[in-house]
BALOBA-1460 file (C-alpha; in Angstrom, 3 decimals):
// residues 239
<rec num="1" residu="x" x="169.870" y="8.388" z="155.813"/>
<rec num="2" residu="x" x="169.159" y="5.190" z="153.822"/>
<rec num="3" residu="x" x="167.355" y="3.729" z="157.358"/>
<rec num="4" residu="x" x="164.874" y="5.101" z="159.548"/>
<rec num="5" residu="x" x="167.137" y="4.979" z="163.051"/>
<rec num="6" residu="x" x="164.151" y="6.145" z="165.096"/>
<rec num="7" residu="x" x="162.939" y="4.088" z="167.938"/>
<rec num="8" residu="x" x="158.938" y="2.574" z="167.396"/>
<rec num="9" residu="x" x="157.613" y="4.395" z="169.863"/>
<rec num="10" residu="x" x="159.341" y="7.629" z="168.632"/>
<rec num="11" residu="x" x="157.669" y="7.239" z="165.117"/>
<rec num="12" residu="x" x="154.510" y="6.342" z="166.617"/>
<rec num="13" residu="x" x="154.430" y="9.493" z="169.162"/>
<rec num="14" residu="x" x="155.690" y="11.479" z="165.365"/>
<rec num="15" residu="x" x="152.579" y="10.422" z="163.527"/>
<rec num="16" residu="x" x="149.937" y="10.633" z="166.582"/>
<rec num="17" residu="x" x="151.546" y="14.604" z="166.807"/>
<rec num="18" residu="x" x="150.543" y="14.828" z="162.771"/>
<rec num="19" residu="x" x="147.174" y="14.008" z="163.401"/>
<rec num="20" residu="x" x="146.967" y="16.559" z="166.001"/>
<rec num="21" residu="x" x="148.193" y="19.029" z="164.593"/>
<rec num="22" residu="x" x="145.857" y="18.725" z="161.769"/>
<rec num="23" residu="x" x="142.497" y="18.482" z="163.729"/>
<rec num="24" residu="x" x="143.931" y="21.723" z="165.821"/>
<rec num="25" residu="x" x="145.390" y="23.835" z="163.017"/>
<rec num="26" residu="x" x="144.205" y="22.581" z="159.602"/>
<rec num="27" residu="x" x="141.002" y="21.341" z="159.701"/>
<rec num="28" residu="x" x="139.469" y="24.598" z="161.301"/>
<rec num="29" residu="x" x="140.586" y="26.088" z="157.830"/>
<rec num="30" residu="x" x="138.754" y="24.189" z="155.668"/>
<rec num="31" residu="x" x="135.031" y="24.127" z="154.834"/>
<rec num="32" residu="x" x="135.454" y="20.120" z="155.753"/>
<rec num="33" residu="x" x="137.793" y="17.420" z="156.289"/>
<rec num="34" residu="x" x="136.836" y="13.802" z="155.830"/>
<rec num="35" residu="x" x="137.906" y="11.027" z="158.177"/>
<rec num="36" residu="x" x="140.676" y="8.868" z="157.320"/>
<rec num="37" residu="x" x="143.375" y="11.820" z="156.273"/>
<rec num="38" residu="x" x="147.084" y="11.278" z="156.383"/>
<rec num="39" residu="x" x="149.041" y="15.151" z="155.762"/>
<rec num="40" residu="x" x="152.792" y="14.444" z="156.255"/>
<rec num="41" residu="x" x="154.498" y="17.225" z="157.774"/>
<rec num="42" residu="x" x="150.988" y="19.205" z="157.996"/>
<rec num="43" residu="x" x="153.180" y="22.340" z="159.026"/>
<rec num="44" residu="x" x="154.133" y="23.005" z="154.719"/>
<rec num="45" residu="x" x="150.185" y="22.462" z="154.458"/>
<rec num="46" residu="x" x="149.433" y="26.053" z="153.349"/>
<rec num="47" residu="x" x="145.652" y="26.803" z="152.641"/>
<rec num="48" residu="x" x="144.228" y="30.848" z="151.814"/>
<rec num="49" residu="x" x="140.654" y="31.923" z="151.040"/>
<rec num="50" residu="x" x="137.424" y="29.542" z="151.373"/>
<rec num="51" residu="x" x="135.503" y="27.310" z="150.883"/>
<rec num="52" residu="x" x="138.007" y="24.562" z="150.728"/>
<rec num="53" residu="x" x="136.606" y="20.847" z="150.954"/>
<rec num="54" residu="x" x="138.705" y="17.841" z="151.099"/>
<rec num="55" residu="x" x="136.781" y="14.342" z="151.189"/>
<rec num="56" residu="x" x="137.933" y="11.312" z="153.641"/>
<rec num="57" residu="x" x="140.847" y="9.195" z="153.043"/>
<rec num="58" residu="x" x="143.048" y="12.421" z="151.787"/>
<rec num="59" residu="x" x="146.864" y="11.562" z="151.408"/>
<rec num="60" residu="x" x="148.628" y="14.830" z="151.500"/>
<rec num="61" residu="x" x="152.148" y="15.023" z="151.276"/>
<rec num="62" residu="x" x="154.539" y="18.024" z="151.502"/>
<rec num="63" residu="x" x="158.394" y="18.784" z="152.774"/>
<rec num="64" residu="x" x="159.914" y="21.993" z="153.859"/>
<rec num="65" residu="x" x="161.214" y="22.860" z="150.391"/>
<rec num="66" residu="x" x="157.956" y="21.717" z="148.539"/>
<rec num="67" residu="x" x="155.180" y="23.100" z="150.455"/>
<rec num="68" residu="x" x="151.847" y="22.186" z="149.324"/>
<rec num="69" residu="x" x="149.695" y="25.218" z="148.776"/>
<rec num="70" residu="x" x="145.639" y="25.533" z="148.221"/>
<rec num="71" residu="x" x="143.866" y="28.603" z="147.622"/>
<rec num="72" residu="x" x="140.934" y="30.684" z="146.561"/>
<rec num="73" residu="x" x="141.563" y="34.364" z="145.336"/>
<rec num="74" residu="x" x="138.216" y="35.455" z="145.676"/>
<rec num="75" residu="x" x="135.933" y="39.154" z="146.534"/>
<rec num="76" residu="x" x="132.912" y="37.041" z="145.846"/>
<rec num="77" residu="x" x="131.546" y="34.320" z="148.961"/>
<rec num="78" residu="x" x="128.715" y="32.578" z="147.317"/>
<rec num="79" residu="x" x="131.241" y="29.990" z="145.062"/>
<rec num="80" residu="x" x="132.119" y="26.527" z="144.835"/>
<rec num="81" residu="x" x="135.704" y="26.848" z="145.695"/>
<rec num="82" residu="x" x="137.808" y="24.097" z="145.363"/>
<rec num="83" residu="x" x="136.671" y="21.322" z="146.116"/>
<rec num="84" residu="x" x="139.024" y="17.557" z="146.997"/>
<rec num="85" residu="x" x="137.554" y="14.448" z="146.798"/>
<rec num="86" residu="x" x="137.272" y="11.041" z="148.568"/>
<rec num="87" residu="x" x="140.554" y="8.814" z="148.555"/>
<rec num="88" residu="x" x="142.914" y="11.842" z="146.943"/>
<rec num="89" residu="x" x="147.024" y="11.723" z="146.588"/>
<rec num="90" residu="x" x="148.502" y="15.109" z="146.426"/>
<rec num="91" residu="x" x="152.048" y="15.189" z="146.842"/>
<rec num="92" residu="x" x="154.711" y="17.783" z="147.357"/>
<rec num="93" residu="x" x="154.742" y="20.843" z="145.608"/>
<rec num="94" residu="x" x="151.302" y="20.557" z="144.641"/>
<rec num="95" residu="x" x="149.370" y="24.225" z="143.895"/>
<rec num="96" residu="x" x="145.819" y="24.609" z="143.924"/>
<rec num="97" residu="x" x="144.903" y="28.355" z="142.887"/>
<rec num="98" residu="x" x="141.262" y="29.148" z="142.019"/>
<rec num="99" residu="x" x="139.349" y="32.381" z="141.575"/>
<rec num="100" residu="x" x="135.995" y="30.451" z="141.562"/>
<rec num="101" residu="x" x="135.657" y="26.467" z="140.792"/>
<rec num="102" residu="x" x="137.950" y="23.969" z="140.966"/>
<rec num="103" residu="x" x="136.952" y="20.171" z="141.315"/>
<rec num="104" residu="x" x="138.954" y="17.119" z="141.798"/>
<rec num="105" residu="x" x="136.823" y="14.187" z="142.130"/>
<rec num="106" residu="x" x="137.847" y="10.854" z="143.918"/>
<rec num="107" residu="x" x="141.037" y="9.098" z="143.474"/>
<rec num="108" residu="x" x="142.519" y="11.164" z="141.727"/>
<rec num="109" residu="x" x="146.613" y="11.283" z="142.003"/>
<rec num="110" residu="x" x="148.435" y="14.974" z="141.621"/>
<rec num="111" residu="x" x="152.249" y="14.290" z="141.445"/>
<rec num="112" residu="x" x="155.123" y="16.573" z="142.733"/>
<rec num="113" residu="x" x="154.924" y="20.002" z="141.624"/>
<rec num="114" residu="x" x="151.757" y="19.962" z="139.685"/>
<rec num="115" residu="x" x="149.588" y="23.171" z="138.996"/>
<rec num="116" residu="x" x="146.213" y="23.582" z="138.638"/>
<rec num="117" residu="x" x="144.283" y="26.789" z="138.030"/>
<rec num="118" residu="x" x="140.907" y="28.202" z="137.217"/>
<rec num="119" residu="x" x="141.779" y="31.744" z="135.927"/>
<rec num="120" residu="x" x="144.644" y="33.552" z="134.418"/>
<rec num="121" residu="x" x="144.988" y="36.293" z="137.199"/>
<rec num="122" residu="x" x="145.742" y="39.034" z="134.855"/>
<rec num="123" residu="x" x="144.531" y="39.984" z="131.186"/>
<rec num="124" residu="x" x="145.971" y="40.348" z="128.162"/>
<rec num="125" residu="x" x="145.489" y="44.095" z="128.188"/>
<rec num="126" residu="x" x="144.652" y="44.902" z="131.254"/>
<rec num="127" residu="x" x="147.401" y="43.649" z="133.621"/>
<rec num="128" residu="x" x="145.573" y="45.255" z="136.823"/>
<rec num="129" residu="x" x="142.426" y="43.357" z="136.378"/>
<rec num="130" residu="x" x="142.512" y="39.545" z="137.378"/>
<rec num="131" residu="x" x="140.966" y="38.046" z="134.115"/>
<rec num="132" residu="x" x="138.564" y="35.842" z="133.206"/>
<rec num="133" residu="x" x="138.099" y="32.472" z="134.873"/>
<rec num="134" residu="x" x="136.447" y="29.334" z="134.208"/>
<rec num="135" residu="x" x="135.961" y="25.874" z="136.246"/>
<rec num="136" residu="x" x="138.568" y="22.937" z="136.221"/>
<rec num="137" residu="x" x="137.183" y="20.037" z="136.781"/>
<rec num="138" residu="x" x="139.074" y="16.606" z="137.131"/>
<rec num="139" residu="x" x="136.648" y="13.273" z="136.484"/>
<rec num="140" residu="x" x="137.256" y="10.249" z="138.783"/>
<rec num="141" residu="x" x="140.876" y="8.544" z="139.300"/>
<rec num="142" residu="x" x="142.546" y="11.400" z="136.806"/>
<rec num="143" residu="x" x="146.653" y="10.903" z="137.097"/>
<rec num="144" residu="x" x="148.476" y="14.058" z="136.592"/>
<rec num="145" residu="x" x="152.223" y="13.664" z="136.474"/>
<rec num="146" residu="x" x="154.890" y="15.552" z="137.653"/>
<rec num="147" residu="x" x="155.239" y="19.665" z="137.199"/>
<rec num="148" residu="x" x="152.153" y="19.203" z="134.644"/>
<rec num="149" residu="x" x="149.647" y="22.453" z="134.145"/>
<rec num="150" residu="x" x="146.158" y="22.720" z="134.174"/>
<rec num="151" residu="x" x="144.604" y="25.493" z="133.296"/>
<rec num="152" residu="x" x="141.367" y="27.171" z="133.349"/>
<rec num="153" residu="x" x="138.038" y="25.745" z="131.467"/>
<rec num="154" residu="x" x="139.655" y="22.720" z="131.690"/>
<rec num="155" residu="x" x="138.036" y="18.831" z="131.868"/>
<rec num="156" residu="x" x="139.956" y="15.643" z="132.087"/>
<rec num="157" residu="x" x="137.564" y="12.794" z="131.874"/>
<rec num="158" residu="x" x="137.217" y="9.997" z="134.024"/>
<rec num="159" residu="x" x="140.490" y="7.343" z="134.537"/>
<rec num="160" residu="x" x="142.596" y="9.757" z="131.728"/>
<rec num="161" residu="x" x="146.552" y="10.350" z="132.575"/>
<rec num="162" residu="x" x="148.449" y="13.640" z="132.333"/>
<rec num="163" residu="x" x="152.080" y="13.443" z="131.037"/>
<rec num="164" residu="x" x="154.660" y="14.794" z="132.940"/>
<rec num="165" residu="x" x="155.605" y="18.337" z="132.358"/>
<rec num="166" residu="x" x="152.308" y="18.932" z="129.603"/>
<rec num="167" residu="x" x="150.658" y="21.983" z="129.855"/>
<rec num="168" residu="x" x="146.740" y="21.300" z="129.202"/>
<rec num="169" residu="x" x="144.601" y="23.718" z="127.797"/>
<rec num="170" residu="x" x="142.010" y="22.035" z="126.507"/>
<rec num="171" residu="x" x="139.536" y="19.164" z="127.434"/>
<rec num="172" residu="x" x="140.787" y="15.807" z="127.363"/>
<rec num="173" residu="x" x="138.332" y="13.375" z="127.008"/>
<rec num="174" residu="x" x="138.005" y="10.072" z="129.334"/>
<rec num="175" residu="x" x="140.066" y="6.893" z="129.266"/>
<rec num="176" residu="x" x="143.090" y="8.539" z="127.465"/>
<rec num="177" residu="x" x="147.094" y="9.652" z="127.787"/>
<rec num="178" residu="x" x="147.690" y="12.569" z="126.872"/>
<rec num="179" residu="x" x="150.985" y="14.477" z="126.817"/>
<rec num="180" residu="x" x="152.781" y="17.555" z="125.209"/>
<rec num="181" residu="x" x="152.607" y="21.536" z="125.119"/>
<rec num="182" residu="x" x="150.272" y="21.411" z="124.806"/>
<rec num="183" residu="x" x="148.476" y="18.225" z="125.551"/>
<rec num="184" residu="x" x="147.129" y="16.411" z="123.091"/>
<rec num="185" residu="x" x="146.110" y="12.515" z="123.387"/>
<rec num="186" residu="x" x="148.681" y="10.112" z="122.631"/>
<rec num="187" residu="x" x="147.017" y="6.965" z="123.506"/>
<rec num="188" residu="x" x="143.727" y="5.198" z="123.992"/>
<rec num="189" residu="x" x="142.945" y="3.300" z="127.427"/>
<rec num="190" residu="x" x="140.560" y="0.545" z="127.513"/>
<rec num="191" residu="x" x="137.367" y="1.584" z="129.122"/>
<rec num="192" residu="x" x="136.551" y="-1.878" z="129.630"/>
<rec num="193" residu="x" x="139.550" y="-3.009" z="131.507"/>
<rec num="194" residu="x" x="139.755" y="-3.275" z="135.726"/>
<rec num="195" residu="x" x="141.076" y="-0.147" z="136.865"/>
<rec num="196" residu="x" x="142.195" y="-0.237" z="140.247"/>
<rec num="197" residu="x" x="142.098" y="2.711" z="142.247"/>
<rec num="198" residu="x" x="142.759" y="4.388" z="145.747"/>
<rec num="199" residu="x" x="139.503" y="3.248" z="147.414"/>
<rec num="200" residu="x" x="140.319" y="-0.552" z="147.048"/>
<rec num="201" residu="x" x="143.491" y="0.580" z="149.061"/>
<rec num="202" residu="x" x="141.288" y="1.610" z="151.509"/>
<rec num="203" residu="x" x="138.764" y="-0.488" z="151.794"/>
<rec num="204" residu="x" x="139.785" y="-1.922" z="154.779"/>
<rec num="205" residu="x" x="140.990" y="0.907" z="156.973"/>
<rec num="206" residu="x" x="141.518" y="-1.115" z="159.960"/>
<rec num="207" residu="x" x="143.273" y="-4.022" z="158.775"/>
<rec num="208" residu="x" x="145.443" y="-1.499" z="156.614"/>
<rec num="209" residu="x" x="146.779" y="0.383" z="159.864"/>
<rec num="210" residu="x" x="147.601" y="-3.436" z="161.072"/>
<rec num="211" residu="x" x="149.278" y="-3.802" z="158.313"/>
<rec num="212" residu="x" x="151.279" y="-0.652" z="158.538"/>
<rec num="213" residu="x" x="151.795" y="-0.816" z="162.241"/>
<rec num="214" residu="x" x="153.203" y="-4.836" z="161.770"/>
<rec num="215" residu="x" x="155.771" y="-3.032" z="159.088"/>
<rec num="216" residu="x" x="156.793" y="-0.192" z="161.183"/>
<rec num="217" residu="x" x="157.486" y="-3.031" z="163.908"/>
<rec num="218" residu="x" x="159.435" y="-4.970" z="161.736"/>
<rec num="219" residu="x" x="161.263" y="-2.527" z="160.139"/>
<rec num="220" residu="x" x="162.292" y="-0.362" z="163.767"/>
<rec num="221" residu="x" x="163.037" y="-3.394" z="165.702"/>
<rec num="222" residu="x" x="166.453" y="-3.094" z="167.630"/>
<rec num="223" residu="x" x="166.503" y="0.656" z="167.204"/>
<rec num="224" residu="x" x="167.039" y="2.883" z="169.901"/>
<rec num="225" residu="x" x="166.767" y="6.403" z="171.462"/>
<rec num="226" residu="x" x="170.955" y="6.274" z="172.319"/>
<rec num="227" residu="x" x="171.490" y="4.414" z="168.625"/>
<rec num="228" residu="x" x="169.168" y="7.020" z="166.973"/>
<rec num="229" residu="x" x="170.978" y="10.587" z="168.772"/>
<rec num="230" residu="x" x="174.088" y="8.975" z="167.667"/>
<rec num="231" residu="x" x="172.911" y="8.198" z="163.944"/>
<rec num="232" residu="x" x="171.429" y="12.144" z="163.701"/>
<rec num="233" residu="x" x="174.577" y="13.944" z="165.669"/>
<rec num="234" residu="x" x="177.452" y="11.198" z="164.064"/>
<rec num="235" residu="x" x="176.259" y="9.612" z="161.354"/>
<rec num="236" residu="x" x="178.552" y="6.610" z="159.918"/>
<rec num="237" residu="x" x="179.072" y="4.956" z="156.260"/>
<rec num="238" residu="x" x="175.639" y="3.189" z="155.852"/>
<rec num="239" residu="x" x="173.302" y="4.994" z="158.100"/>
């Protein structure tokens, strides 16, 4: 569709469902949950294992064919897990897989498809064992682009950028891009320039769900439940 045909009221009774379903089925699954989240289509929100943190402000995203998947593969209890910070974008396709540590501190962005992992599961010789594993740690506002790699004993300092597709296996250090297979820095950021992240987004919740109600508003007005069955069962040229 290239419009949204649904009614305002529909939309609204879609997103206040989301919510729900989150605080009934999600939440209980995780060690804790800020305030503020937003998990599109929560259902493709799979989480395993614990403890699983995610700060306040989350922005989750996921659709049926890229489910979004976090999860500890652990016999021990006693670990850090993974923890999610404050003001966090993970979109679809995102997976999370740690044996022990895992830490993504505040706004940082994971694109479609990433992976991130603390261990390689198996070992070189020994294929039955799960192998060695060491933490992952992402500094504050990391980007990672899309279907990029991080693996374990890995840590991306603080505002750095992941290149699309690059498979990192070593530290990168802060304020840098860095790209390849593997990744290796490819350009300097200034440290001393204004980075704006995710939190100023947010820093004023309530006049940023005006904001978005006034669009949704705009943008539904006219629509109906009769015009919106019709656009989903007989769709025309420039629905």
């Amino acid at each position: 569709m290239r419009y949204d045909h649904r009614p305002y009221f529909m939309k609204k009774a879609y997103l206040r469902f989301q919510t729900f379903y989150v605080r009934r089925f999600i939440r209980p699954q995780l060690e804790h949950l800020g305030d503020g989240f937003t998990v599109l289509q929560p259902w493709n929100l799979i989480l395993f294992g614990a403890p699983i943190r995610i700060g306040a402000f989350a922005n989750i995203i996921t659709t049926p064919e890229h489910k979004v998947r976090i999860s500890i593969w652990s016999g021990e209890t006693d670990i850090p897990g993974i923890r999610i910070g404050d003001y966090c974008l993970i979109c679809p396709g995102v997976r999370i897989g740690a044996a022990r540590h895992i830490e993504i501190k505040n706004n940082c962005m994971l694109a479609g498809n990433v992976y991130i992992t603390d261990a390689d599961w198996h070992g070189l010789y020994n294929r039955i064992e799960p192998g060695p594993d060491a933490p992952v740690i992402l500094e504050e506002n990391v980007w990672v682009g899309d279907s990029a790699i991080i693996c374990k004993g890995v840590t991306i300092g603080r505002n750095s950028v992941i290149g699309a597709g690059s498979v990192v296996v070593s530290d990168i250090p802060p304020n840098t891009v860095a790209a390849g297979n593997p990744a290796r820095v490819v350009k300097p950021l200034d440290p001393d320039a204004t980075f704006v992240t995710r939190e100023h987004f947010f820093s004023d919740p309530a006049s940023l769900d005006r904001q978005i109600d006034e669009l949704d508003r705009t943008m539904l007005t006219g629509n109906t439940l009769r015009g919106w069955m019709r656009a989903l069962l007989f769709p025309k040229k420039g629905d």
